[in-house]
Each structure stands twice: as C-alpha cells, then as structure tokens.
N, C-alpha and C positions, 0 to 999 in steps of 0.2 A: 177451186170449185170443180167438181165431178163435170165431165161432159160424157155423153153417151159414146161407144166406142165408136170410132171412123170420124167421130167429129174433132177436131183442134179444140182442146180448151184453152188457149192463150193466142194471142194474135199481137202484132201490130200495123195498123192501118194504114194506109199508102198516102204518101204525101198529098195535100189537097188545096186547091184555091178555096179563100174564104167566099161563102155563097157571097152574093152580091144582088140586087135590083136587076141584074141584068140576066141573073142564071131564069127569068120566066119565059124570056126567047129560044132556050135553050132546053127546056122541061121534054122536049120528045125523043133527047135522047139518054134521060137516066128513067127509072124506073120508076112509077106514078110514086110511093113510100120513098122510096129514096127523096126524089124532089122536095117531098111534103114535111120531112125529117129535116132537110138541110135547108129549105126554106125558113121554118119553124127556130135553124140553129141562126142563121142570119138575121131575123128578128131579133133573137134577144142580146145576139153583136148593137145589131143599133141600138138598143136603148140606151148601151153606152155604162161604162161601170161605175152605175150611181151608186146610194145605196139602198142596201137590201138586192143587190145584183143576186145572190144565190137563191134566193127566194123567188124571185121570177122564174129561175132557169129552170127548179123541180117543179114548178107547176106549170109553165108552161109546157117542159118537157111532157107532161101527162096530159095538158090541154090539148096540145098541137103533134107530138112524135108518137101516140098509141103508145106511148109508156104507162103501166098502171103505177107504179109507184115510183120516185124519186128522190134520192138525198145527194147532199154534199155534207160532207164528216168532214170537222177541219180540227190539229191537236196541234199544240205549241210547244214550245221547247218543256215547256214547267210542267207534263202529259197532261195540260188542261185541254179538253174533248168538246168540242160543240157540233151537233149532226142538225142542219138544216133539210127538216121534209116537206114533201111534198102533204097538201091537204088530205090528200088519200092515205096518206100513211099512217092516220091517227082517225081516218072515220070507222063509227063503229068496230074498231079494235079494242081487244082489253090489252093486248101485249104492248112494250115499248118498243118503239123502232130501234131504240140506240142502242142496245143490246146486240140485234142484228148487223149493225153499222160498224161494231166492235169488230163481230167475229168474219164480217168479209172482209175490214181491213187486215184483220190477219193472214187470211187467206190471201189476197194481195202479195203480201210479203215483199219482195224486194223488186215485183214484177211492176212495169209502163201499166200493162192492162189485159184483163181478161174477161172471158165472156160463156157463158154457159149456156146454150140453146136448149137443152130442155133435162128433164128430172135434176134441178138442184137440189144438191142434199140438203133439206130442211133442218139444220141441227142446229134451231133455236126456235123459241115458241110463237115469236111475232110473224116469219117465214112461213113457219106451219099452220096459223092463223090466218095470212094474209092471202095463202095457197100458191105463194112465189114458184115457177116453173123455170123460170129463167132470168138470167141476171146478165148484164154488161155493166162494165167497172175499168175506171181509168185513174191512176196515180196523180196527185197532184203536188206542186215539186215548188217550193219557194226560191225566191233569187237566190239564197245559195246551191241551188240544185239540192234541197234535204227535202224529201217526203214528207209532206205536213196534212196529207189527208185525201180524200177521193172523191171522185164522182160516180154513183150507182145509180142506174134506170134498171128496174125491176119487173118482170110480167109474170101474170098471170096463167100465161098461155107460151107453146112451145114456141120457138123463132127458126124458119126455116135458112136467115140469113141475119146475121146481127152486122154487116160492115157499114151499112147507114147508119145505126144509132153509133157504133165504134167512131166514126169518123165525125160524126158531129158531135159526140165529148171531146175529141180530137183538139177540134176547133175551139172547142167552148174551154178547155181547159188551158191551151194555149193564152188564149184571153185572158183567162183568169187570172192565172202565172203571172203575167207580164204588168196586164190593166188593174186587175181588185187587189188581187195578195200581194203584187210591187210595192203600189199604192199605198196597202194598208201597212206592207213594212216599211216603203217612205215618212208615212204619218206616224209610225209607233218610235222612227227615229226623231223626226223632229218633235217628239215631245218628248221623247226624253232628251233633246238637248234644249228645247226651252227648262225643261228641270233643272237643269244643270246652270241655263244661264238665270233663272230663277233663285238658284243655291246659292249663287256666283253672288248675284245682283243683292241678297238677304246677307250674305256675309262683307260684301262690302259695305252693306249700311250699318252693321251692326255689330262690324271688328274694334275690338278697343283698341286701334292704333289711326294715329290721321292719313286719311289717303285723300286726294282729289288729283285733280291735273286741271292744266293752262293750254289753252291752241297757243298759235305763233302769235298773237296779236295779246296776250295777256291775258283773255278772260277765263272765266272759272268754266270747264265745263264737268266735273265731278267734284260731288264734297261731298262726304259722308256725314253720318250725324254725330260721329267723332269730333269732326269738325266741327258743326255747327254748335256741339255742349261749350268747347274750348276756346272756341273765338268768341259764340257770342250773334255772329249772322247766320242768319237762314240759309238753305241753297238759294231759292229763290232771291234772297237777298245781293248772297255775292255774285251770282249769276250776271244779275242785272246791272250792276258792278264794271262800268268800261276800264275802270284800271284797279283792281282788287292788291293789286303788290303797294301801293299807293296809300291801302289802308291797313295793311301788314308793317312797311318802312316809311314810314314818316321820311326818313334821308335818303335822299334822291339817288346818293353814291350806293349808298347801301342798299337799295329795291334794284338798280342796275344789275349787280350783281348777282342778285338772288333771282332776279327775271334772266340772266345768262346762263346760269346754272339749271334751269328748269325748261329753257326753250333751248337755247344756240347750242350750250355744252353739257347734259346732264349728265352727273356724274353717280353713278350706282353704288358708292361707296358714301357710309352715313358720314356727315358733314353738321358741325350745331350752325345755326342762326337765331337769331332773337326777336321775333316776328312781335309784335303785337294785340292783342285783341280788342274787342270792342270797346273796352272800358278803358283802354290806356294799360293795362299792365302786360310788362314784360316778358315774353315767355322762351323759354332755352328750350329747341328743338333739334334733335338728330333729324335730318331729309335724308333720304336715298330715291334718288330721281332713275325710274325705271325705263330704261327704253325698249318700247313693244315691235313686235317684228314687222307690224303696220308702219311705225314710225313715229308714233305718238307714244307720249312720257304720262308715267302715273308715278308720283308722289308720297311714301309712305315714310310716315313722321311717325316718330319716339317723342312724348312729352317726358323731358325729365327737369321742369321745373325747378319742382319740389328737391329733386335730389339734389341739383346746384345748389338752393337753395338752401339745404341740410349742409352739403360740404362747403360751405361761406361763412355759416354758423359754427360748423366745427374750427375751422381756420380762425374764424372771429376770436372763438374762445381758446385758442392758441396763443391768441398777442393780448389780449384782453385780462388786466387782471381781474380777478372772480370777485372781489369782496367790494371794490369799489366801482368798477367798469368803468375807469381810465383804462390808457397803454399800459401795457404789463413792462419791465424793466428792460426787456432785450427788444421790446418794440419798439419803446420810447428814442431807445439808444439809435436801434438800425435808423429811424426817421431822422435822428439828429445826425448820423453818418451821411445819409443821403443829402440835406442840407447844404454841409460841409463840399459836396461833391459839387454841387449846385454851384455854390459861391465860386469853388474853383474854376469851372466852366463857363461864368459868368452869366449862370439864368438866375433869374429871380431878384429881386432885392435882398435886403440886409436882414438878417434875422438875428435876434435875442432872444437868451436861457433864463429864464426866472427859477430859481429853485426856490421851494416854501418848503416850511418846515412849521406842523403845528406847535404851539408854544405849550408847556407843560403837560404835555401829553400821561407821561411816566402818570402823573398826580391821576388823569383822568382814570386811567389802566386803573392803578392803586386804591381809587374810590368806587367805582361802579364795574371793578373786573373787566376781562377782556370782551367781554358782551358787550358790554357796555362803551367799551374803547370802538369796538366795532362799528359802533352807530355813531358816534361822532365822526372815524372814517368819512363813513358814507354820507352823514349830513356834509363834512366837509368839502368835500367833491362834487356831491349834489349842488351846492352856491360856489364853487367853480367854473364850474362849465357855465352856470347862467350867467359868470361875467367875464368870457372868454369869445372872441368872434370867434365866425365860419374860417374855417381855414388852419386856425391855431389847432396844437395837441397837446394834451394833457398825459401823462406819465406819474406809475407809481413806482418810486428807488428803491425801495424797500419802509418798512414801518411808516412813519408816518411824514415820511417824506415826497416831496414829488417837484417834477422837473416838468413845464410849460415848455416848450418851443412857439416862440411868436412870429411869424413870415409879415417880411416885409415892414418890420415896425425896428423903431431906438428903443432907446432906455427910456424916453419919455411914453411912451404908449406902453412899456412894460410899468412902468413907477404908477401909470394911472389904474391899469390894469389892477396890480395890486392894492391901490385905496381903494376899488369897487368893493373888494372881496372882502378885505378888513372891514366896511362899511357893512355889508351885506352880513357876515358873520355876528357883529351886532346887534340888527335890527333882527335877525332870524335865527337865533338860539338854538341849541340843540334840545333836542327832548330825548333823557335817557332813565326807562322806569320813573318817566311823570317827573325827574328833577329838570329842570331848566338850567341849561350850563351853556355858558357865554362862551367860544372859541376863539382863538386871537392867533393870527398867522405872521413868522416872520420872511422878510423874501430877499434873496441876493440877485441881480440883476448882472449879467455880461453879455456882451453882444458878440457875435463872430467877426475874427478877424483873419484879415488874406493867411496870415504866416499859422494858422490853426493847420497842423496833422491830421489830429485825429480828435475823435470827442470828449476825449481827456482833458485836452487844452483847455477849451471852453469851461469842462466840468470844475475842473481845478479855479478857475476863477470864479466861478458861480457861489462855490463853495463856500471861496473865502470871505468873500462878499455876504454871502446870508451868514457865517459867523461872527461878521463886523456887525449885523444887525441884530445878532443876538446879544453880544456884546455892549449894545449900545441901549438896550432893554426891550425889547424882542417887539411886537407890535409893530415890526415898521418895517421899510426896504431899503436898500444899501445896495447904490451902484459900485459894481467893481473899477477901479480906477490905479490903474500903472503910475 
C-alpha cells in the first residue's frame, strides 16, 4: 500500500505486555487513544477464544478502537477464502468487501505488517465506495508458521500515528495464532483422526475375516460381526461370557491351549484350531494372534471350513469306490495292513476277513446288462453295511467281490454276520427295470494269525475258503480251516 512520501509504509511493532486490568492505574502515561485502543484490545483477550472470536474483534475493533471498518480474511491450504467483516463493511455498501480483502492480501505479500496513514490507493470499488484513507494490516501465521490470512482495521480519515492500532493487532493476532487458529487446527486434527478411528472402527466390523481379542483373564473384549455371523453369539453375548474359550473347546486340554496361544504366547504366524460354534459344529480356523505395541493381542481368523471340508471329500473319493461307496481296493488293503501291524504290536483284539462273492453275477450282467449288474452292486452293499457294526469295513476287490475286515470278533461273529446279509438279501430283493431279482451271497471266513506277513496271508486263505463255499453250492460261508 502507497504511503505519502516521509512516511514508512511498512512497520513492525515493538514488543508489548498484553494490556491487563491493571494497565487503568497506568493510563497517564500512554496517550488517551492509545490507552482506549489497548484497553478495547484486552477486552476482547478476555472474552477468551470462544466462538465466533473473530467477529467480536472487527466490531468491537470499530465499537471501541475508532476503527471505521474491519476484517479478518482467513484461506486454507485448498485456497478456500473466508473474510470475516465488521458491520460496517456491508452497511449501506453496494460493493463486496471480499474483493478488497483479496487485493490487500496481495499487497501484504510476504510482509508481518503494514500500514498506510493516508491517500490509499483506492484500486477496487468497495475502497472507493467506502472512501477508505487508510489502512493498518497484520499477517496471520498458522502453527506451522504458513500465512493463512490477516487482520485489516480500515479508516475513513487520515492517521497521524498508526503504532496503537499496529500493536493491538500485535496482540490480537498473537492470540489468535496460538488461542483460535491452534485450536481450530487442534480440532480439524482430532476429527480427522476420529475419521480415521471411525474407518478403522466400520472396517473392523465389517471385514469378512474373524478378528476379536481376550484381556488376560479370558474375556471377549472385541468380536466383529464376522464373528457373531460364524459362531452364532452376539458381542453382547460373548462379552458377558466369563469364560468364552469354554464355549469355543468343550476340552479343557484343548481351550488351555488356545487361551496360551491368545494370552501368555501369541503367536503371529497362522496356526488352525477347531473352535466350535453355537450350534455344536466344527469349525477349522487359521488364528494369527497379533501383538499391539500397547501390549494387547487382536485375533485375526481365516474360516476355511468349507475348504477342509472340500479336501476330505476329495481324499474320501480317493479311497472310496465310486459305484458302490465301500473302500476302494488299495484302501481296503492299506486298513487290513494296518490291522496286521496292530496284531503285531499287540493293540487290539483279534480280527477276521470275510470275502463275499456275489453268486451268479455273470447271469445278472447277461440278462439286464451292465446297468443293470450296476444296481444290484449297489443294492448289494446298500444291505451290507446295514448288517455290519460300527467299527467294521467294508471293501470292493474288484467286480463283484468284496472283502469285510471285522475288529475284534472270530469266525463265529463273522458266520453270523454273513447269515444277517444272506437273510436280508432275501427278504429285500433287488429291483432292476421293475424285475425283481433275489441276490444270494457266498463268504469264506479267516481270521488273522500271529505268523501273517503280510495281507496276502490272510487273503490267500479267505480265498480258499469262499471257493470251498462255492464249491459246496454257494449261498453259504466256509470257515477257512488248516
């Protein structure tokens, strides 16, 4: 801004104690306007940086300092602009003040403050309307020290000394700096970090992976609604919950554990366990138990069920033969090897091989085709296993043969076995394309013995035994006998 020659256009202000209550004992020795100025600036210190602080300052400034007009211009990083006037700045004016507010901030430029005591160049239209003579203007400087806007006291009339109003922007903007603009950049940080813990807090609820955590004592103090879909309880639920591992591991050995791993030892590498949920089923979890730099552990779980339980089904139908769903031939066998290992080791009781062999099969093939041979298969197997206990397994050798392993039973629990099934084959027919076709099984019976190898042994006598019982007119069983 233009000052008249001999005058300084730029100043800055001499250090200055903030007025105070006490500067009225003191008033005879600064200049009546002076006093009246810095009184006026200690006022609106007190009222303390409520809000709407800046709006007091330009009208009182014009109530109490012989100021006729007043702003604070304040711009943010994003050149968003807001000029806070005084009342006066907008009475009876047709021009904008912010226009003006623009163009002394430019003027400003890189300067603390400056001041123009009389003829300022009018070179915008609100100026030249409002008949501004003089101007004093002070930079105002955000906690990083960046220029984010200013404070301008305006007149109408020439100023024979501008260091009174200089020094009580001084003051006022100091305040401001420190008390309103800290302030408001304290609050613009804490709310973007409640955003943040907001975002934080919305994506823990609504990650499709399981997260929660346990304090030291067990209880639940986070579950997502990951969790709450997959278990089954509410937060609320397990919350309230004094031992929630309790209702994860039914086995005491096994919750110990998983409460070690989660309190005492957490371990950040995924690890499965097989938690429970509400309803009693099973569930295979990957944990990775995270420890925070507080010291508390947060829990984030992989359900892979489904997958286990996909690769179970695939392995199933690896030993499974397909057509009947007995053991398939190499499975049968491996179980009868393991057996065999058994007996050597001395676990288990005694066990017995039943080999059956359906009777006249060839005939069945020959009259109703392989479709048809097919489902007598399967009716066959199907009244099998319903006259087989828990424990026993069933195996297909190949065509229409198949080899029992019995744990724990003689020849007399195998011989009865086989009358159930002869019996059952009977009263329950096969139905193949609407003919009704009677099935009749023969069986050879051998039990394992200490001096058995290998599954040969056994098979080799099984064998000969169901051929003595075919031999003998099929329908029937034939213990193998040395």
């Amino acid at each position: 801004m233009a000052a008249p020659q001999g005058a300084p256009s730029t100043f800055e202000p001499q250090a200055m104690r903030i007025p105070s209550p006490d500067d009225a004992a003191h008033a005879q020795v600064l200049p009546v306007d002076d006093g009246r100025i810095l009184a006026a600036a200690s006022a609106i210190l007190a009222a303390g940086p409520q809000a709407g602080f800046f709006d007091t300052l330009v009208n009182r400034a014009v109530a109490d300092m012989g100021v006729d007009y007043a702003w604070v211009r304040l711009h943010d990083a994003g050149d968003g602009t807001e000029l806070i006037a005084s009342v006066s700045c907008g009475a009876g004016l047709a021009a904008d003040p912010a226009g003006a507010g623009d163009a002394l901030h430019a003027r400003l430029a890189d300067q603390t403050s400056q001041a123009c005591l009389r003829d300022l160049r009018q070179d915008h239209p609100w100026l030249l309307e409002a008949g501004v003579r003089a101007c004093v203007a002070r930079t105002l400087f955000d906690g990083n020290g960046v220029a984010c806007g200013h404070i301008a006291f305006l007149f109408r009339r020439e100023l024979a000394d501008a260091s009174a109003h200089a020094n009580a922007q001084a003051i006022l903007a100091s305040f401001a700096q420190h008390a309103v603009l800290g302030a408001a950049a304290r609050e613009s940080e804490l709310a973007r970090q409640n955003e943040v813990i907001a975002q934080f807090g919305a994506l823990f609820r609504s990650a499709p992976v399981l997260i929660n955590a346990f304090d030291q004592d067990g209880r639940c103090t986070l579950w997502n609604d990951a969790c709450v879909r997959r278990f089954g309880w509410s937060e609320a639920e397990i919350k309230l919950s004094s031992n929630p591992f309790a209702l994860f591991y039914p086995d005491p050995a096994v919750r110990d554990r998983a409460m070690d791993s989660v309190v005492a030892r957490p371990e950040r590498s995924f690890r499965e366990w097989q938690p429970r949920t509400r309803d009693g089923e099973q569930l295979s979890v990957l944990w990775s138990n995270v420890k925070l730099p507080d010291g508390k552990v947060v829990n984030l779980g992989m359900d892979i069920t489904e997958s286990r339980r996909a690769e179970a089904a695939l392995e199933r139908m690896a030993r499974v033969d397909s057509l009947t769903g007995c053991w398939n031939r190499a499975e049968i066998l491996k179980r009868m090897e393991e057996r065999l290992a058994d007996g050597r080791r001395g676990a288990g009781g005694p066990t017995t091989a039943l080999m059956l062999d359906l009777d006249y099969f060839k005939q069945v093939n020959d009259r109703y085709g392989h479709l048809g041979g097919d489902v007598a298969l399967r009716h066959f197997c199907d009244q099998l296993r319903a006259c087989l206990r828990e424990g026993d397994s069933a195996g297909r050798l190949g065509g229409e043969e198949f080899l029992v392993l019995l744990a724990d039973a003689d020849a007399a629990v195998a011989r009865a076995i086989c009358e159930r099934l002869r019996a059952s084959l009977r009263q329950h027919p096969a139905d193949i394309d609407g003919a009704v076709v009677t099935l009749s099984v023969s069986g050879g019976i051998a039990g394992f013995l200490p001096g058995d190898a290998t599954a040969s042994d056994v098979l080799r006598r099984a064998d000969f035994a169901l051929y003595q019982a075919k031999r003998s007119g099929r329908d029937c069983a034939v213990e193998y006998r040395s």
